[in-house]
N, CA and C of each residue as an Amber inpcrd file, in Angstrom:
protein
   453
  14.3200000   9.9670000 -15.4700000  14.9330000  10.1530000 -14.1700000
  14.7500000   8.8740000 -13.3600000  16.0860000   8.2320000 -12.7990000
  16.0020000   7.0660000 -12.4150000  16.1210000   7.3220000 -10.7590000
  15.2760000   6.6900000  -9.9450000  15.1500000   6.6490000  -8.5010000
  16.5340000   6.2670000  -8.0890000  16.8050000   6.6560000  -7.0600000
  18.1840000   5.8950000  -5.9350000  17.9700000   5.5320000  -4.9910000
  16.6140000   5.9720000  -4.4050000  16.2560000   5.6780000  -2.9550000
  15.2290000   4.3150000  -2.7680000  15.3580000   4.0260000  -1.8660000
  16.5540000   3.1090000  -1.0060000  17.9180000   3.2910000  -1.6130000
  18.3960000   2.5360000  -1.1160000  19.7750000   2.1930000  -1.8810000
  19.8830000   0.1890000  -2.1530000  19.6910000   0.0470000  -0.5660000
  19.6430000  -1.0020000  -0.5000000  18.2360000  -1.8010000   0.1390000
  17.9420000  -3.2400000   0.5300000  16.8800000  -3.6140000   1.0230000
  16.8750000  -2.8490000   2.9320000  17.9620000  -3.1970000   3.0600000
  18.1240000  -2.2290000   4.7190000  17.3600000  -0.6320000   4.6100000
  17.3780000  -0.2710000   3.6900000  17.2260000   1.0870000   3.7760000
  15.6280000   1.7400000   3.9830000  15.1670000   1.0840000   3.5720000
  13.9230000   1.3170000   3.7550000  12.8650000   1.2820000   5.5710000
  12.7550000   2.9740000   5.4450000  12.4620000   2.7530000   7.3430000
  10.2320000   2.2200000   7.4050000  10.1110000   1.6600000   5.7260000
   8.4880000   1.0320000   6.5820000   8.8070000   0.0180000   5.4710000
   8.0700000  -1.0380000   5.6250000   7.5930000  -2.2910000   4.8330000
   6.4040000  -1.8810000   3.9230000   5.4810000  -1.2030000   4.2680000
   4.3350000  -1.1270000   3.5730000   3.8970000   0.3760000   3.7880000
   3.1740000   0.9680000   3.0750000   2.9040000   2.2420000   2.4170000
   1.4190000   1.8270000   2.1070000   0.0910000   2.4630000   2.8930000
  -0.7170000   1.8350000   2.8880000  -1.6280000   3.4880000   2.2890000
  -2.2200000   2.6830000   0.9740000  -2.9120000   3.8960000  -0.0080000
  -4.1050000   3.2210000   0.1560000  -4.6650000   4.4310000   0.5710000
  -6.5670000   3.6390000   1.0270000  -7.0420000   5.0410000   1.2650000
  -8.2770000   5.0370000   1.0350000  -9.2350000   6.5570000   0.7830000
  -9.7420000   6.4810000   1.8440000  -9.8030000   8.1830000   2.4920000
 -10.0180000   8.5020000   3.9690000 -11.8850000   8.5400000   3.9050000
 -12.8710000   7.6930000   4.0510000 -13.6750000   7.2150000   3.5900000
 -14.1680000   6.1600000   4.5560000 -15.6910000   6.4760000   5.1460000
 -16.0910000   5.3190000   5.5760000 -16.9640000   4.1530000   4.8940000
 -16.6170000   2.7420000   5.1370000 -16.1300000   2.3730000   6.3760000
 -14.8000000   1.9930000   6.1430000 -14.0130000   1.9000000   5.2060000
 -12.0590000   1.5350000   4.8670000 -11.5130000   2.6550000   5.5450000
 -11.6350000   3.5280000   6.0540000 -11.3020000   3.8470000   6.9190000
 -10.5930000   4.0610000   8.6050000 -12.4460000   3.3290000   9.0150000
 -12.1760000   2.9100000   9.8120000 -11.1160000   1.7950000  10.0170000
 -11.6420000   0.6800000   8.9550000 -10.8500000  -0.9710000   8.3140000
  -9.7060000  -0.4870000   8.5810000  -9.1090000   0.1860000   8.0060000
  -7.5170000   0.7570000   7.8610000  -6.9860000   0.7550000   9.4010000
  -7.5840000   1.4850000   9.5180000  -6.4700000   1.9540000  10.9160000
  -7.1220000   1.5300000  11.8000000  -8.4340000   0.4630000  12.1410000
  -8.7070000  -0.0050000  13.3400000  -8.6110000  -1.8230000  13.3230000
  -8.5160000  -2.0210000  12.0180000  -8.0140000  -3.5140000  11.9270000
  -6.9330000  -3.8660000  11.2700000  -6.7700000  -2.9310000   9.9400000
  -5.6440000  -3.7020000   9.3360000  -4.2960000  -3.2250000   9.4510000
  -4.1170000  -2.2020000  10.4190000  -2.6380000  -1.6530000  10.4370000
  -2.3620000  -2.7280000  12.1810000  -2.9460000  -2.7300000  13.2240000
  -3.0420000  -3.2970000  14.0920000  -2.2430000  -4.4640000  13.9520000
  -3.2250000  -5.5150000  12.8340000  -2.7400000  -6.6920000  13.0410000
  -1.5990000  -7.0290000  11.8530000  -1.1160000  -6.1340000  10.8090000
   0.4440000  -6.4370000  10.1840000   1.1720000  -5.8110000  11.3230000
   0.9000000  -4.7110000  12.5000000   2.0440000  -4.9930000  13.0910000
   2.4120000  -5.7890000  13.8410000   0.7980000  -6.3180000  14.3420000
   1.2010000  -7.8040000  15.5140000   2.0650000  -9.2370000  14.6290000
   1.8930000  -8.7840000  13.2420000   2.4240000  -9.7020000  12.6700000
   4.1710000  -9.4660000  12.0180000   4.5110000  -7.9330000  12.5600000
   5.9580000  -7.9180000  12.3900000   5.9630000  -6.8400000  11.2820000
   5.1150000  -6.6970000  10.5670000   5.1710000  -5.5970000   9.8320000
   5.1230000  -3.8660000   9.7970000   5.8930000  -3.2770000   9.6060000
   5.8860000  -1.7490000   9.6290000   5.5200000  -0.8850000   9.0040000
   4.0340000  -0.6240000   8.6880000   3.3540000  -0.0380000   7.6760000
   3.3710000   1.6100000   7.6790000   3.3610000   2.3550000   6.5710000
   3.2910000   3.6630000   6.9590000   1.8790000   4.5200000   6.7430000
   1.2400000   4.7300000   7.6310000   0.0110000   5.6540000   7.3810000
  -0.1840000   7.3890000   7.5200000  -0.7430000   7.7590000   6.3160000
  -1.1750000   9.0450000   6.5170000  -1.3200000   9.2780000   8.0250000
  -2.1140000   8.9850000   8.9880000  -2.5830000  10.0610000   9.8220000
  -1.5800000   9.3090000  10.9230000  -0.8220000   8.4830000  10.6200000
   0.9680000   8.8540000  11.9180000   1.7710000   9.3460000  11.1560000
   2.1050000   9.2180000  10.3750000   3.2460000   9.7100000   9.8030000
   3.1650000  10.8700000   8.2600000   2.3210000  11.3190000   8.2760000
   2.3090000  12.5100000   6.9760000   2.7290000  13.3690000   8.2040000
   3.6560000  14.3660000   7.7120000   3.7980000  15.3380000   8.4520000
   3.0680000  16.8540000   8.6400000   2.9530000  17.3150000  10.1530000
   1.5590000  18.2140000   9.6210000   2.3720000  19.6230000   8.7500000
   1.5650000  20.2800000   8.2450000   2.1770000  21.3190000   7.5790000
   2.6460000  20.9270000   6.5020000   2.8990000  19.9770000   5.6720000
   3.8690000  19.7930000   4.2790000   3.1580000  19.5310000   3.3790000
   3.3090000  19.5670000   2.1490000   2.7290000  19.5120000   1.3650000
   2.2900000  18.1100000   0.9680000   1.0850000  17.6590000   0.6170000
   0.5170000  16.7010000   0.5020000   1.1390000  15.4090000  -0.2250000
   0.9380000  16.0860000  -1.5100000   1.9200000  14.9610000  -2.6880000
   3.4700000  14.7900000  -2.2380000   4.0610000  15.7780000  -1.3770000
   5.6920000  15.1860000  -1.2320000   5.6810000  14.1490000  -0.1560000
   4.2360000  14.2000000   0.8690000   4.3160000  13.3360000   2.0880000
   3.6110000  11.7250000   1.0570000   3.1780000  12.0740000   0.2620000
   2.8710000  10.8610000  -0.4470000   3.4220000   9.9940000  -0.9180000
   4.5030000  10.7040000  -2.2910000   6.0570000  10.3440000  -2.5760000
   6.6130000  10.2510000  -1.5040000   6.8150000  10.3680000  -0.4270000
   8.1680000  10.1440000   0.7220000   7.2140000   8.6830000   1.3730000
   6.1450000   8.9660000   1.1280000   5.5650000   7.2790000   1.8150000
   5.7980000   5.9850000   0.5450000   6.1960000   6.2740000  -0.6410000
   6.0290000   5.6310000  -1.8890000   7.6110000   4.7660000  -1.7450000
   8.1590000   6.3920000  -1.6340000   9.7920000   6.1780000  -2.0530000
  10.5150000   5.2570000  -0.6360000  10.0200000   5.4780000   0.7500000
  10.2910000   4.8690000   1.6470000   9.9310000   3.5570000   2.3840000
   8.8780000   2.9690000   1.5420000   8.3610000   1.6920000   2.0800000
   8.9400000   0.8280000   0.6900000   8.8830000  -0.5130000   1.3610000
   9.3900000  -1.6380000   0.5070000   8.2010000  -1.6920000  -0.5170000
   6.6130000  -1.8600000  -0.1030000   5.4280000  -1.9260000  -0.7310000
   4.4000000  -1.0230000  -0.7500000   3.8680000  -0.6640000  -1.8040000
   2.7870000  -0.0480000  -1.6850000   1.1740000  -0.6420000  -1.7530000
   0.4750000  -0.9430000  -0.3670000  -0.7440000  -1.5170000  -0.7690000
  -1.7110000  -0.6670000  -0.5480000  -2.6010000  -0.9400000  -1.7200000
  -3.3210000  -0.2370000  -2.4480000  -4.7670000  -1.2850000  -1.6140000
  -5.7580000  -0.4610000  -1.0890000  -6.9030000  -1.2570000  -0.1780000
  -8.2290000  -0.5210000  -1.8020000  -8.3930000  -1.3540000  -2.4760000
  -9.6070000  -1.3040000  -3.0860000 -10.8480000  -1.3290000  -2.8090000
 -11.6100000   0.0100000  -3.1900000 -12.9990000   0.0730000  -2.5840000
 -13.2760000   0.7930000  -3.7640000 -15.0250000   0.9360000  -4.0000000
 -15.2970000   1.9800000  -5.3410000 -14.7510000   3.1700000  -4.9640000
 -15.1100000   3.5540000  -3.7160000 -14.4460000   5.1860000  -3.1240000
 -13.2440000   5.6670000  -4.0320000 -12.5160000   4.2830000  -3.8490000
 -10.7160000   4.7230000  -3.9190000 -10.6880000   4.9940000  -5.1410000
 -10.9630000   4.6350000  -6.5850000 -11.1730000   4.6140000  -7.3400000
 -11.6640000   6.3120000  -7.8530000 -12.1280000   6.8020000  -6.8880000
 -12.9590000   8.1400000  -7.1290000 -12.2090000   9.6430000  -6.8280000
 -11.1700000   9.1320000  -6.1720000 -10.1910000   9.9430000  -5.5010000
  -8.8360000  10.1620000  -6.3610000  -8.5980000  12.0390000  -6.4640000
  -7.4570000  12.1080000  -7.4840000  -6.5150000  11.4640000  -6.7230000
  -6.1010000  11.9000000  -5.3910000  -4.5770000  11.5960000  -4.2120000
  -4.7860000  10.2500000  -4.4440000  -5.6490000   9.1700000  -4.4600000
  -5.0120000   7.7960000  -3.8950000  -4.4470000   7.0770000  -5.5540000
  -5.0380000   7.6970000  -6.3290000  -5.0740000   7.0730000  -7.6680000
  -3.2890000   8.1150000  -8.1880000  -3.1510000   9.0680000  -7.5900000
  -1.4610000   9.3990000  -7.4330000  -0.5420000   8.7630000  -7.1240000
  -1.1510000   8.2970000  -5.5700000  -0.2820000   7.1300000  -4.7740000
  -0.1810000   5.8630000  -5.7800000  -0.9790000   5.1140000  -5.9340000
  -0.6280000   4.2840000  -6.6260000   0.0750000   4.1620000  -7.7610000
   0.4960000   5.5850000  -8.4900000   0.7180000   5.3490000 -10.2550000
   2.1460000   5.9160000  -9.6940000   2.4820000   6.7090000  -8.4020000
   3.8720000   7.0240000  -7.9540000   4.5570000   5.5620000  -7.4410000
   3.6920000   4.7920000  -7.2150000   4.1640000   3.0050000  -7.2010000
   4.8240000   2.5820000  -8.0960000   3.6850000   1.9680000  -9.0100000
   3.6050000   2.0040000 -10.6350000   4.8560000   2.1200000 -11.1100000
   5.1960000   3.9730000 -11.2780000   5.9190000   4.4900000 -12.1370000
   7.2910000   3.8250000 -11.3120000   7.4820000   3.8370000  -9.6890000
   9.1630000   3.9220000  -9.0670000   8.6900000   2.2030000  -9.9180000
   7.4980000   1.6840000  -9.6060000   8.2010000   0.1490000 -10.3980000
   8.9570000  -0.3390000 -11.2960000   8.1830000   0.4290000 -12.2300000
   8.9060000   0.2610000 -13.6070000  10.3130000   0.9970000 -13.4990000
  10.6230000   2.3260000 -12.8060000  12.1130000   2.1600000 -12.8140000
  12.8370000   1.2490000 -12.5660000  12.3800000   0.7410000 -11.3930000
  12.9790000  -0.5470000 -10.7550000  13.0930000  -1.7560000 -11.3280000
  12.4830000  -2.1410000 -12.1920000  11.9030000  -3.1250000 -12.6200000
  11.3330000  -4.2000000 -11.3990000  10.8030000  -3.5870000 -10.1090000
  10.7830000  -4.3460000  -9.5300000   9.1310000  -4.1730000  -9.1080000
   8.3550000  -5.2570000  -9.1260000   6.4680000  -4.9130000  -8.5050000
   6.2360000  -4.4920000  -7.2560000   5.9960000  -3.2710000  -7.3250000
   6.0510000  -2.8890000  -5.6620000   4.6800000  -2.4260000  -5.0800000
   3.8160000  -2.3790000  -5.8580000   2.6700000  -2.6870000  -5.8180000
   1.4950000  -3.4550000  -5.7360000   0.9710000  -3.6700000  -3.9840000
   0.1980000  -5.0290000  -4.0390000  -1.6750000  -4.3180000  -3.5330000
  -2.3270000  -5.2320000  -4.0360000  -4.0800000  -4.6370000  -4.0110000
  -4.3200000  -5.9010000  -3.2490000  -4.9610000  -5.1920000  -2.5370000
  -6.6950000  -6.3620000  -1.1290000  -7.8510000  -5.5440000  -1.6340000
  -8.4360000  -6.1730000  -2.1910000  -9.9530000  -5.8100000  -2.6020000
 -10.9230000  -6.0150000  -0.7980000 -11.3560000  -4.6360000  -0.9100000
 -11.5910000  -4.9230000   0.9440000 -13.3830000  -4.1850000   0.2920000
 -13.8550000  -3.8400000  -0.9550000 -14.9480000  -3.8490000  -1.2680000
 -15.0800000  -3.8310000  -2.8890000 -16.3290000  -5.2590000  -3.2830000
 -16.2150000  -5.2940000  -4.3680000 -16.2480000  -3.9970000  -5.7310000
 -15.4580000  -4.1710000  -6.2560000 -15.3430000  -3.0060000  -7.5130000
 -14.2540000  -3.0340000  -8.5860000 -14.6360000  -2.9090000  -9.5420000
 -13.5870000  -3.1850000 -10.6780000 -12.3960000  -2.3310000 -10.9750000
 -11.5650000  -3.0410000 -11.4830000  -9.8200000  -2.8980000 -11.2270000
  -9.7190000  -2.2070000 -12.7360000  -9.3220000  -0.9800000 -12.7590000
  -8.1880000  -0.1800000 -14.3290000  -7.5250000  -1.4350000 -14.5360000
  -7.4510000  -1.3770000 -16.0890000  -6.8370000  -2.1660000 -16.7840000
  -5.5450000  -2.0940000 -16.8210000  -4.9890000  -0.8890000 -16.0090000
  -3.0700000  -0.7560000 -15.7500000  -3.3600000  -1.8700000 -14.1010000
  -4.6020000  -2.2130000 -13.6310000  -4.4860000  -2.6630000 -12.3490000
  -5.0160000  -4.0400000 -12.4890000  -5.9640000  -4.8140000 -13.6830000
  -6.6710000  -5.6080000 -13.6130000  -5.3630000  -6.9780000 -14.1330000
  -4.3890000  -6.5460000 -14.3750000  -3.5210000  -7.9450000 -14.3950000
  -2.8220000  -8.6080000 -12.9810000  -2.8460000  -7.8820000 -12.2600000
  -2.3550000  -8.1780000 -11.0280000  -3.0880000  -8.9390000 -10.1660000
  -2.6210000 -10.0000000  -9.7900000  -3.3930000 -10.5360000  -8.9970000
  -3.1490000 -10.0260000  -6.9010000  -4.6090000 -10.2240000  -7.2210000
  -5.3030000  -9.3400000  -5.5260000  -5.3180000 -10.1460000  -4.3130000
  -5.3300000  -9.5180000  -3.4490000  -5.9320000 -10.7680000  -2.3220000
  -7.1220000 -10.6940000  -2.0420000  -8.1150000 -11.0580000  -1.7450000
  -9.5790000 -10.3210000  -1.4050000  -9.1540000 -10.6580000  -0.1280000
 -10.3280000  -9.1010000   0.9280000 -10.8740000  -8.8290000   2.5340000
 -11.5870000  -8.4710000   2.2740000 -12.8400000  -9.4160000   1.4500000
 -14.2360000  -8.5970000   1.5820000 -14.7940000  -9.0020000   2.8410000
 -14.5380000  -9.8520000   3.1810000 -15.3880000 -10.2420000   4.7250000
 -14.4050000 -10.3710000   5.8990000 -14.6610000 -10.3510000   7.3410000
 -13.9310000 -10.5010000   8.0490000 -13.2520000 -12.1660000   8.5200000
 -14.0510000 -12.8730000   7.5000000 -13.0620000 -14.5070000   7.3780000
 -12.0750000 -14.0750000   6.6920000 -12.1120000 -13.4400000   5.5500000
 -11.0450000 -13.3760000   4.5200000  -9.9150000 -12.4560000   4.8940000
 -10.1400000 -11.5590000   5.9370000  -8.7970000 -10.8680000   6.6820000
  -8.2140000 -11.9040000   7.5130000  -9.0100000 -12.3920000   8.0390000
  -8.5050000 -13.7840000   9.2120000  -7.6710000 -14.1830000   7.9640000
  -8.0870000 -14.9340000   7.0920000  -7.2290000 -16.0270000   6.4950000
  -6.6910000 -15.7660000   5.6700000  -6.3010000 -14.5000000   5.1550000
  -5.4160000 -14.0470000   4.0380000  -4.6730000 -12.7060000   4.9720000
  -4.5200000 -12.5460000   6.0170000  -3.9230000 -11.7250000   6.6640000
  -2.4170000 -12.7500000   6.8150000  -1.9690000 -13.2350000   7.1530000
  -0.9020000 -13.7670000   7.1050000  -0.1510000 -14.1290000   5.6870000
  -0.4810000 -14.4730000   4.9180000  -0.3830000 -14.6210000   3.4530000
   0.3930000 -12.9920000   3.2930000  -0.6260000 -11.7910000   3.2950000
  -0.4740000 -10.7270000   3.2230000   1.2830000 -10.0400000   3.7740000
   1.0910000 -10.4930000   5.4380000   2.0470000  -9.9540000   5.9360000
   3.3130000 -10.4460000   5.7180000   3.1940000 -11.7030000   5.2460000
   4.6090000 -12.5420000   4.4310000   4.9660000 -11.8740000   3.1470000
   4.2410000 -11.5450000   2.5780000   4.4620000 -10.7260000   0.9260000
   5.2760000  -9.5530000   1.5770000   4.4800000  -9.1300000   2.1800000
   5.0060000  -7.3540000   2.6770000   6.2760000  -7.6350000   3.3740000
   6.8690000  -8.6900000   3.5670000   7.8730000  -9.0320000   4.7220000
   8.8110000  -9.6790000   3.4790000   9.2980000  -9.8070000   2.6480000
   9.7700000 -10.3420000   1.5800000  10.3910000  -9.2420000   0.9700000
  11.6640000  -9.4050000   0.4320000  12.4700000  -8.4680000   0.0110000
  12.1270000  -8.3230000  -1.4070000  12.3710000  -7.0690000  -1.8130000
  12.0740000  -6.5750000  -3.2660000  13.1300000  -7.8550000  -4.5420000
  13.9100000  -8.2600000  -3.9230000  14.5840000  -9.1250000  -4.9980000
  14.4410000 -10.3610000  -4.9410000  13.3510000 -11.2110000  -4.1870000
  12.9080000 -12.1090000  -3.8110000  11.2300000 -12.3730000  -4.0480000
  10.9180000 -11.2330000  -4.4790000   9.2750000 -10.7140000  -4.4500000
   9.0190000 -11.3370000  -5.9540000
């Protein structure tokens, strides 16, 4: 079964689809630093706790965050790793990728821990420290800002 959605690069109403385990402290990271500053930087990320809708079922608000953002980034921590939902999110990436043939899947190692071997070819950005969000936060928000046929 081959995806249709998007249709086109316009179509897509977020840039980024942000899969990170509800877990302190990436948690906090998530939604008190790193959604903040991709939007000061132009980017439109979609998060569980604005936009899952209340009442619906979990995995379809997951897929509808997968199928509707240009990217899916995946915030690496051991946590995440431990969790059935985020390790969903990512392989519902994965899988629309390979329909696509297009990589729509990007990882920030935001705490050290080792990468699945469906994940360890990809290259990461590291935010293990708060220099390395400073200086790979822009890097970041240019990827996420880059069209799937240009990526």
């Amino acid at each position: 079964m081959t995806s249709s959605y998007p249709a086109s690069e316009g179509d897509f109403a977020f840039d980024v689809f942000i899969s990170y385990r509800q877990h302190e402290p990436e948690m906090t990271w998530v939604r008190k630093t790193l959604v903040p500053r991709l939007e000061a930087a132009g980017v439109k990320p979609m998060i569980d706790v604005r936009h899952f809708r209340l009442g619906a079922p979990l995995i379809k608000e997951m897929e509808r965050g997968v199928l509707q953002s240009r990217y899916t980034l995946l915030v690496a921590t051991p946590a995440y790793f431990k969790s059935s939902f985020t390790e969903f999110e990512n392989l519902l990436s994965q899988q629309l990728g390979l329909e696509e043939s297009k990589d729509r899947l990007l990882v920030v190692m935001r705490e050290p821990c080792e990468l699945s071997l469906r994940l360890s070819y990809k290259l990461w950005l590291s935010m293990l420290s708060d220099e390395e969000v400073q200086e790979n936060l822009p890097r970041l928000a240019q990827a996420l800002l880059t069209p799937l046929d240009r990526a």
